[in-house]
C-alpha positions in Angstrom: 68.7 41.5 98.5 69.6 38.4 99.3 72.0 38.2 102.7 75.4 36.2 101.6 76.8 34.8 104.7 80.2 35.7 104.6 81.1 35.1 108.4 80.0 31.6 108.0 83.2 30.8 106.2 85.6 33.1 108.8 87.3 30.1 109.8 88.4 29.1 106.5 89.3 32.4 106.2 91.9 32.5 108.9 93.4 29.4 107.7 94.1 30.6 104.7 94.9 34.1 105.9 97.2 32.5 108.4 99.1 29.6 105.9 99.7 32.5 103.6 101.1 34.5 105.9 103.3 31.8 107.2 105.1 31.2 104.1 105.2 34.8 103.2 107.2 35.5 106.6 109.4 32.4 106.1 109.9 33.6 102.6 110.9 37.1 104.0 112.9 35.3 106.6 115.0 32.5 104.3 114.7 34.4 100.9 114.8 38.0 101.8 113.5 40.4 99.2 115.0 40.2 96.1 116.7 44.5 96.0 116.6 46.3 93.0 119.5 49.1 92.2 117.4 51.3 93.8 118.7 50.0 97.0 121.7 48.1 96.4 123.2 51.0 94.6 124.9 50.3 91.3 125.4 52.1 88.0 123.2 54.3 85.6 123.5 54.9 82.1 121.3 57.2 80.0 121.4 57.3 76.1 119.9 58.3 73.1 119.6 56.6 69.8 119.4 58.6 66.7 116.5 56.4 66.1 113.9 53.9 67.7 116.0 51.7 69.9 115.7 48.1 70.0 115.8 47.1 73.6 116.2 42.8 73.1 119.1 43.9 71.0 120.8 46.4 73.7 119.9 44.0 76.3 122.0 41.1 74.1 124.6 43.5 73.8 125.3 43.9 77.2 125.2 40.3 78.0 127.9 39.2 75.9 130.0 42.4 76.4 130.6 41.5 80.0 127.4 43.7 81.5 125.3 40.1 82.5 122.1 41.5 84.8 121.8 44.7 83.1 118.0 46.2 83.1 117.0 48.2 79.8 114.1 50.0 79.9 112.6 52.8 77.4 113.1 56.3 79.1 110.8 59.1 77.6 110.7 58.6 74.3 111.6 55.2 72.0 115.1 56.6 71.6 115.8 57.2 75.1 117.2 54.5 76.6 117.8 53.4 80.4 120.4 51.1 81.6 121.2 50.1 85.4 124.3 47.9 85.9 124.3 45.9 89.2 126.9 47.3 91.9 129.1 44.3 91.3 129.9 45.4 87.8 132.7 47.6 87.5 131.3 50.0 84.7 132.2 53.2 83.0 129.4 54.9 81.3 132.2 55.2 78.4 132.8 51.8 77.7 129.3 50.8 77.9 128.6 53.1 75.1 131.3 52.4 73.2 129.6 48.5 73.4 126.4 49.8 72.6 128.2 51.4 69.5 130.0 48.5 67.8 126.8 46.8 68.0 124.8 48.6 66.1 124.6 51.4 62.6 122.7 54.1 64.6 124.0 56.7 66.3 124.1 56.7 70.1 124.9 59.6 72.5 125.8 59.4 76.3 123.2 62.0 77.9 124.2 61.0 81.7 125.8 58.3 84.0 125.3 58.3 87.6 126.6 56.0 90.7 124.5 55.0 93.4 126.1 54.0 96.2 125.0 51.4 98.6 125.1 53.8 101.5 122.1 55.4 99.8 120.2 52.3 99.3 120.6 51.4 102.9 118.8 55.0 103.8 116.2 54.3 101.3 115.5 51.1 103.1 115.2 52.3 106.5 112.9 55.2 104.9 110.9 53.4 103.6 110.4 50.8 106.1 109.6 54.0 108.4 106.8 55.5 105.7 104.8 52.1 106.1 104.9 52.1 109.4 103.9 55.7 109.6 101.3 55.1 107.6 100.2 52.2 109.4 100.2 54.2 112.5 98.8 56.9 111.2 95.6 55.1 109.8 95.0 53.2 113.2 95.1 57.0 115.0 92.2 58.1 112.4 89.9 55.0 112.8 90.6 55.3 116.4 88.7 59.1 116.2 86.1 58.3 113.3 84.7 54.5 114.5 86.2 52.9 117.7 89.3 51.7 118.8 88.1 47.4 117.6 87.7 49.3 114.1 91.0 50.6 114.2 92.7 47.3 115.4 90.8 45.3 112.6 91.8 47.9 109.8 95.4 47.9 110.9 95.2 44.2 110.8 93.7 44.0 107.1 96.9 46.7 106.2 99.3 44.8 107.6 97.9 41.2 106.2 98.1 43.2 102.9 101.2 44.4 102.5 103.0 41.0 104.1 101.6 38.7 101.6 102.4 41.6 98.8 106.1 41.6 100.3 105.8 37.5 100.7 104.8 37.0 96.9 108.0 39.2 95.6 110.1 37.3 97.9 108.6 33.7 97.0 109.2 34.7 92.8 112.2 36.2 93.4 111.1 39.9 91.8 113.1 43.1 92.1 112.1 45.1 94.7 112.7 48.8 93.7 111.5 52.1 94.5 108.2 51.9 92.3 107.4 49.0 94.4 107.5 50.9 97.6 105.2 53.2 95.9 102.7 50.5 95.1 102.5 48.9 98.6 102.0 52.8 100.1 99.0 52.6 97.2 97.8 49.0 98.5 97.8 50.8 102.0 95.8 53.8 100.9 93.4 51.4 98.3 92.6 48.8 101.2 92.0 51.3 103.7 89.5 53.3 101.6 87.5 50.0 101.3 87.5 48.9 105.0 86.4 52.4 105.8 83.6 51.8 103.4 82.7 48.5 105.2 83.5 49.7 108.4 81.0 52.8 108.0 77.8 50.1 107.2 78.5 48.4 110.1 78.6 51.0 112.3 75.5 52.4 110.9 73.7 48.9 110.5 74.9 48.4 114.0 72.7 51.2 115.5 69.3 50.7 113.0 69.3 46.9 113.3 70.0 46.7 117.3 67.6 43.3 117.8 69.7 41.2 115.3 73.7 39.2 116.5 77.0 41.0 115.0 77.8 38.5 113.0 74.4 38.6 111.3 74.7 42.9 111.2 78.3 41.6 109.3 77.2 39.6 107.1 74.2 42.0 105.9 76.6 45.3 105.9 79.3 43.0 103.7 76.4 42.0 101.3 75.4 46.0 100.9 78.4 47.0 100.3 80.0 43.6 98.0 78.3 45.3 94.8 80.6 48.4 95.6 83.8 46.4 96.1 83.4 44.5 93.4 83.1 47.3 90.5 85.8 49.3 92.2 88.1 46.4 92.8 87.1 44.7 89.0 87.9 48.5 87.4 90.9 49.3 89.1 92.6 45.1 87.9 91.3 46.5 84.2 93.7 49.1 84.5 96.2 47.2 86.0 96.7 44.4 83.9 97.0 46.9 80.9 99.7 48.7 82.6 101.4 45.7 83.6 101.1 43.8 79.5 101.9 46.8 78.0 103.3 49.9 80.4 106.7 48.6 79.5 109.7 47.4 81.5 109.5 50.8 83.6 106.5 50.2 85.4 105.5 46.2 85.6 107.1 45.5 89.1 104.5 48.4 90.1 101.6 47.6 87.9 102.2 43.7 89.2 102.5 44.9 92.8 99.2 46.8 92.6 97.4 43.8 91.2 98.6 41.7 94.2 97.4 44.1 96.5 94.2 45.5 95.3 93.4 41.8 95.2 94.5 40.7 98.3 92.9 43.9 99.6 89.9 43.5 98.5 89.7 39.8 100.3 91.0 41.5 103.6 88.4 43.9 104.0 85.7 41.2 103.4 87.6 38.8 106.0 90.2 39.9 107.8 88.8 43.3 109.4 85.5 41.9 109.8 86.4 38.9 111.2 88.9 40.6 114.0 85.8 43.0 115.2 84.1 39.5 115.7 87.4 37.8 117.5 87.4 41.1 119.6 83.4 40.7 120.3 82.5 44.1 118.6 78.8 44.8 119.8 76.0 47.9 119.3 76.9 49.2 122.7 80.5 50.2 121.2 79.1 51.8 119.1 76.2 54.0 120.2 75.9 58.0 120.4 77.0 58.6 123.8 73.7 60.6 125.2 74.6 64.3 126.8 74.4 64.5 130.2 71.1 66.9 130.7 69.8 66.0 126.9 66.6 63.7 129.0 65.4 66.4 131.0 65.6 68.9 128.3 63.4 66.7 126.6 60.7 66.4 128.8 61.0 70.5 129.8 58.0 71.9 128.6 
């Protein structure tokens, strides 16, 4: 197989990495995130038509009836219907269906409203800023034990690249940040790091067969083993994906769309970004060799 030398182009890497990241944070920092209902708190309405429902036609409904910012999604079934009213909006579940009503022939039944507060969206914040970092910590602990600590440094690094320019790119477009999107960046977390343990794993065994040759040439041939591998996985998994996001519906786009970010952007990071930090943090064969037990040499030559 023919060696592809991917460290060759590390420097271009990190100025892209590091421009990217840039604007993500001073997205973050200027534009904030962008908070769904989930965390802002608001209203919920849930109702059934006696037949399919026409969501364009609900969500016109609500705009000129005073409800402007309202999110209609299918719930269950094609009659079930979902609506979330921002916080701002004084709303009754009654009068909303009484709107819904003189709009249309078909029958439509309240099944539930519900309030969320924004005391509740301020916990689910701080919780789920706590999960990532959890995670994060979590994964740095276990490639700490399996590889070495470098390893561990350069994973955490490719994580939290990850889920920064995930975070930057719904800040910079202005996309709701709800609940399903937390979900996707903890699945960006546990996608990435299953491919920089993949990576990591040929290095360290390419480390100890090929001990004559420079790290960054050991690099470059453990990324070019394992490139066919990311490829198909990372290729398969955007398949899925962009089906989920054209046609999954209203319910599950910011999550389908989150995922495609970062299954991208991971599979760039654990090409670049962890590799290139074991290099920056001159990773060599002596880190990782199989410490010899004290007594195994002369229990060798014991006849």
């Amino acid at each position: 197989m023919k060696q592809i030398n991917f460290m060759g182009q590390r420097r271009l890497a990190v100025i892209l990495s590091s421009v990217l990241l840039l604007v993500s944070l001073g997205s973050l920092i200027v534009n904030q995130l962008e908070w769904g209902l989930d965390f802002t708190g608001g209203t919920l309405v849930e109702v059934e038509y006696g037949d399919s429902a026409d969501l364009d036609a609900i969500r016109s409904t609500l705009e000129t009836g005073g409800y402007p910012g309202a999110l209609v999604v299918s719930f269950g079934t094609d009659r079930d219907v979902l609506i979330r009213l921002p916080a701002d909006l004084d709303a009754d579940g009654n009068e909303v269906l009484q709107a819904l009503r003189g709009s249309t022939s078909d029958s439509v039944e309240l099944r539930r409203t519900e309030f969320v507060g924004p005391q509740v969206g301020d916990e689910l914040r701080e919780q789920g800023g706590l999960a990532m970092l959890l995670a994060l910590g979590l994964v740095m602990l276990y490639i700490g034990f399996r590889f070495q600590l470098k390893f561990a440094v350069g994973a955490v690094a490719a994580l939290v690249h990850d889920v920064v320019l995930t975070l930057g790119f719904f800040s910079v477009l202005r996309l709701d940040f709800d609940l399903t999107v937390l979900a996707a960046l903890l699945a960006v977390i546990g996608y990435s790091l299953n491919d920089t343990i993949v990576v990591a794993d040929r290095i360290r065994e390419n480390f100890r067969k090929l001990r004559r040759i420079e790290p960054v040439e050991v690099i470059n041939i453990s990324l070019t083993e394992t490139l066919g591998r990311t490829l198909v996985t990372s290729l398969t998994t955007l398949l899925v994906l962009v089906a989920l996001a054209i046609f999954g519906g209203d319910m599950i786009n910011a999550f389908a769309v989150a995922l495609i970010v970062g299954v991208t952007v991971g599979t760039y990071s654990s090409i670049y970004v962890s590799a290139t930090t074991l290099l920056a943090m001159k990773v060599n064969k002596e880190d990782l060799m199989i410490p010899v037990k004290e007594g195994a040499e002369q229990d060798e030559v014991t006849p």
